[in-house]
N, C-alpha and C positions, 0 to 999 in steps of 0.2 A: 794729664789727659789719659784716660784710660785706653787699654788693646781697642777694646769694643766700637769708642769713638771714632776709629779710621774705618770699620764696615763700608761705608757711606761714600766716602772716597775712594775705598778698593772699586765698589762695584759700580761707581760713576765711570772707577777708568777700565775696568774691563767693559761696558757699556760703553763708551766712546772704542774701545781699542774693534771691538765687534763691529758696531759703523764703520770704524777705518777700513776693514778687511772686505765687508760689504761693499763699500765708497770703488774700494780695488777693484775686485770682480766685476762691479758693475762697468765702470772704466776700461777695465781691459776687454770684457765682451764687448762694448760699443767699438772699440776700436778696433778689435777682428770682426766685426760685422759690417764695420765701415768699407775696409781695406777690401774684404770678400766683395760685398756690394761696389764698390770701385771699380775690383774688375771684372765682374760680372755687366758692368755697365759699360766698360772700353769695349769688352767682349762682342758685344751689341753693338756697338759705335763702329767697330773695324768690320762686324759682319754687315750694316748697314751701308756700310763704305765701298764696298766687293759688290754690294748687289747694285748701288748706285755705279758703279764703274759698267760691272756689265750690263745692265740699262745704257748708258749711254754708249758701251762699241756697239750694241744692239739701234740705234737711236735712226730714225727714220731719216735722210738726207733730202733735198730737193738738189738736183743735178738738172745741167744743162746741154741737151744732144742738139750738135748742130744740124738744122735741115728738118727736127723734129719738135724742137721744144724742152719743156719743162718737166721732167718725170719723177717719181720719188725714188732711191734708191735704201735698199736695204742690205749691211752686210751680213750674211748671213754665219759662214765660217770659215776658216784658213786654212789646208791639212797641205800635206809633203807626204809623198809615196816613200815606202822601202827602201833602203837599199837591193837593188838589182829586180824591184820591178817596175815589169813594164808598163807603158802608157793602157795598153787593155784592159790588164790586170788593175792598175790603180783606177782606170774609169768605173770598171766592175766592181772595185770595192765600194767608191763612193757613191754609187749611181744609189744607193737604198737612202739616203741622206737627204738627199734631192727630194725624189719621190714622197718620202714621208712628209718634208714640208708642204709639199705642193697637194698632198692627199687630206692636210690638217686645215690650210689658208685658202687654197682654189687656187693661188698663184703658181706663176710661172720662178722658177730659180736657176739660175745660170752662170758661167764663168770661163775665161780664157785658161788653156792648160797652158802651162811655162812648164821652164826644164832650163838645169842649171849647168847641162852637158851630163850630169850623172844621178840627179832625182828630178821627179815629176812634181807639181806642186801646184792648187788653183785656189782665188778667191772666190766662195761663191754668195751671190749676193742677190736682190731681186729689185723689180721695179714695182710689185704692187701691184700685177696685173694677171688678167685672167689667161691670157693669149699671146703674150709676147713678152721677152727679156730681152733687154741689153748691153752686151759684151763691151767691157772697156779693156783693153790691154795697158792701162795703167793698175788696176786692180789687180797686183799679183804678188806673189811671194817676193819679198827682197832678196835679190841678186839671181833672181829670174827671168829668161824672157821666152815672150809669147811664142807657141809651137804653130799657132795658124790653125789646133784645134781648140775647141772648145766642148764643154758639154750642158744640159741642160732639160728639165723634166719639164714637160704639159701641165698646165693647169687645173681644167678639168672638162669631163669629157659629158656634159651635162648644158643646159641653156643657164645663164648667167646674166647679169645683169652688168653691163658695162661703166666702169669709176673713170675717173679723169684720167687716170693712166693706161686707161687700155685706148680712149679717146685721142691721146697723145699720141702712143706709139704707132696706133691706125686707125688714125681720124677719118680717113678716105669711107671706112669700109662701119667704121663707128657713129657716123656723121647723123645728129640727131635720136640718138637713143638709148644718151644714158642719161641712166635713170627712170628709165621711159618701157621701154621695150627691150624685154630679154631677148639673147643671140645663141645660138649655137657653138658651143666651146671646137675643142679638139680631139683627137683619136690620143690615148696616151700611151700607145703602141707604135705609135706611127708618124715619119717624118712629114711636116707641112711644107707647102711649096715653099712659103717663108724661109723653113729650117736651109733648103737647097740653096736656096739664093742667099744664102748667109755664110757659106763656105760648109769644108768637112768637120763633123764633131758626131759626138756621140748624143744618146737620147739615152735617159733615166725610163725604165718606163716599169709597168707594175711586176714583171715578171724577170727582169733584168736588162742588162744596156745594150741598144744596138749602134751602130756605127756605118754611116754614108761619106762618101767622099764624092759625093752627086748622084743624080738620079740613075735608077739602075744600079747603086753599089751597096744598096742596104745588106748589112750582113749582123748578124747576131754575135757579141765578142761574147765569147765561151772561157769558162777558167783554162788556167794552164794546166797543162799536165805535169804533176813533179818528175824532176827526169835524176 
């Protein structure tokens, strides 16, 4: 057999040996493309997972008030004061938190303050309602308990149309007209007789938080002075 004779099989095998090296690359991109897309897709999957969580501590409840009924509740957020401030100073901080929900939904948002002997801490949560919130003192910070205040922003200060939970919370005064005939909201400056007769708390209101402890004691809580 002549040199010349093998041409044919050299260049079969550097043509297969070129597919091999091809065969490779291709192979290896598939499979760092794969692994990338993997977790580009957990990525996904764990961020879909966080926003289904917070959806659900977000998740609208139906709650039971005895003497009144059926109402929805909503959690809204959990926060813990400072250390070394005070219950003024921590309402004053939170009071914009409030307000802004209640200036975005028309609802009412509220919550009992607890204190653990050395921080302040409140749940605050809503009913869904234009005119009225209701304070559980089981809704509170763990290893918390209730101070006997609470705080809580107005709804809105406009005519409104009354939902099943405003119907609930004050059927007396709601009695055939929701959905029907709009009402006259609240002052969101200003404590309602309601607020009175609910005990002492603060009010969220557009300009900062005021604080009653009955009628005749409304006072504006002012920042501290750093001393």
């Amino acid at each position: 057999m002549s040199p010349n004779s093998r041409l044919p099989n050299k260049a079969r095998a550097r043509s297969l040996a070129r597919m091999a090296i091809c065969l490779s690359l291709i192979f290896i991109t598939a499979t760092i493309t794969f692994i990338v897309f993997r977790g580009l897709l957990k990525d996904a999957s764990d961020s879909g997972l966080e926003r289904r969580k917070e959806v659900a501590a977000d998740d609208v409840q139906r709650v039971r008030i005895p003497g009144i009924g059926v109402v929805d509740y909503q959690r809204l957020f959990e926060v813990v004061s400072e250390p070394g401030e005070s219950m003024d100073a921590f309402a004053l901080r939170i009071g914009p938190r409030l307000r802004a929900y209640s200036d975005e939904t028309g609802y009412e948002a509220c919550g009992v303050l607890a204190t653990d002997g050395e921080l302040f801490g409140v749940v605050i949560g809503s009913n869904r309602a234009h005119i009225a919130c209701a304070n559980f003192n089981a809704f509170r910070p763990i290893g918390m308990k209730p101070t006997g205040q609470t705080i809580h922003s107005h709804g809105v200060d406009g005519r409104f149309h009354a939902n099943r939970n405003d119907v609930a919370l004050q059927g007396q005064f709601f009695a055939g007209q929701m959905g029907i005939k709009s009402v006259a909201g609240q002052k969101l400056n200003a404590f309602s007789n309601m607020d009175y007769e609910g005990g002492p708390g603060y009010l969220a209101t557009p300009t900062g938080v005021i604080h009653q402890q009955g009628e005749g004691t409304v006072r504006q809580v002012l920042p501290e002075k750093d001393t």
